[in-house]
C-alpha positions in Angstrom: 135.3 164.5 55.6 132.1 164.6 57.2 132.5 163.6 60.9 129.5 161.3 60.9 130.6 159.5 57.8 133.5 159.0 59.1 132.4 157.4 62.2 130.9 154.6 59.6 133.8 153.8 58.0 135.9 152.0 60.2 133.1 149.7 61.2 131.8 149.4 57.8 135.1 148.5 55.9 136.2 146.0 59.0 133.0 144.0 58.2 133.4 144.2 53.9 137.1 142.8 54.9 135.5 140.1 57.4 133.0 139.0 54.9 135.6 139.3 52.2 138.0 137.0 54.1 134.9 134.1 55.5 133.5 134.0 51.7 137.6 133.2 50.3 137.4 130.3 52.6 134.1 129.2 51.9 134.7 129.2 48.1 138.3 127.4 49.1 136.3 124.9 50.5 133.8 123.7 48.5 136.5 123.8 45.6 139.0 121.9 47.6 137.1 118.8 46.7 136.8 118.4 50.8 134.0 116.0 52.0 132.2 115.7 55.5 134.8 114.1 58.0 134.0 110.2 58.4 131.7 109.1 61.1 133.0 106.5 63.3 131.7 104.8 65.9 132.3 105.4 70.0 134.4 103.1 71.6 133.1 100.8 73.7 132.1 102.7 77.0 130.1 101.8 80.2 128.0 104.2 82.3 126.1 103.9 85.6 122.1 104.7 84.7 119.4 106.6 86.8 118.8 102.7 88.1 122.4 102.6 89.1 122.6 99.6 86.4 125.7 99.6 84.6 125.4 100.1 80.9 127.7 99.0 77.9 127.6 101.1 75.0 128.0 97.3 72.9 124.7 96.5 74.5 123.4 98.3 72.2 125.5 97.2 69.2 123.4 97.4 66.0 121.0 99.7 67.3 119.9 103.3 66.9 121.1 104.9 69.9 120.0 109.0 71.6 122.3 109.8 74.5 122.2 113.1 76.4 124.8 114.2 78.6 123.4 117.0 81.2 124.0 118.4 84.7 121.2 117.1 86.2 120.4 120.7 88.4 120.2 122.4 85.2 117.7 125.3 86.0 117.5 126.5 82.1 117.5 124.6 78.9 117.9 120.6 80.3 114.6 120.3 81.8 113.0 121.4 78.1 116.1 118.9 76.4 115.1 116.4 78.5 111.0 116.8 78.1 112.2 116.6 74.3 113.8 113.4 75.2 111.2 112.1 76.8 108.5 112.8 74.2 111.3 110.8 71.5 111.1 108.0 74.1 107.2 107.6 74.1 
């Protein structure tokens, strides 16, 4: 066999057989009748804002509600999540 064909092979018939398996469960899936899990709704929770006001998530029973959990010394993405946030906001 042809040394440099041969170094394809592994690699190549590892990804047919990985495809082959994720596209047997996708197909399971869908014809499984399965549905989206049910969305329920967060307990009731309380959290200390920026203000150092506590907060009740049932304040805001009824509502549309954003939260964002971050590490507020972030240096990457949470200053351009929280710039999104703010722009939401306004």
């Amino acid at each position: 066999m042809n040394p440099k064909l041969k170094s394809y092979l592994f690699p190549g018939l590892l990804a047919a057989l990985v495809l082959g398996i994720a596209g047997y469960l996708v197909v399971q899936s869908l014809g499984s009748g399965s549905s989206l899990p049910v969305v329920q709704a967060a307990p009731d929770f309380e959290l200390t804002n920026v203000d150092g006001r506590q907060i009740k998530a049932g304040d805001n029973a009824g509502k549309v509600v954003l939260m964002e959990f971050m590490f507020t010394s972030c240096p990457d993405i949470c200053p351009v999540t929280t710039y999104k946030m703010v722009q939401l906001q306004e």
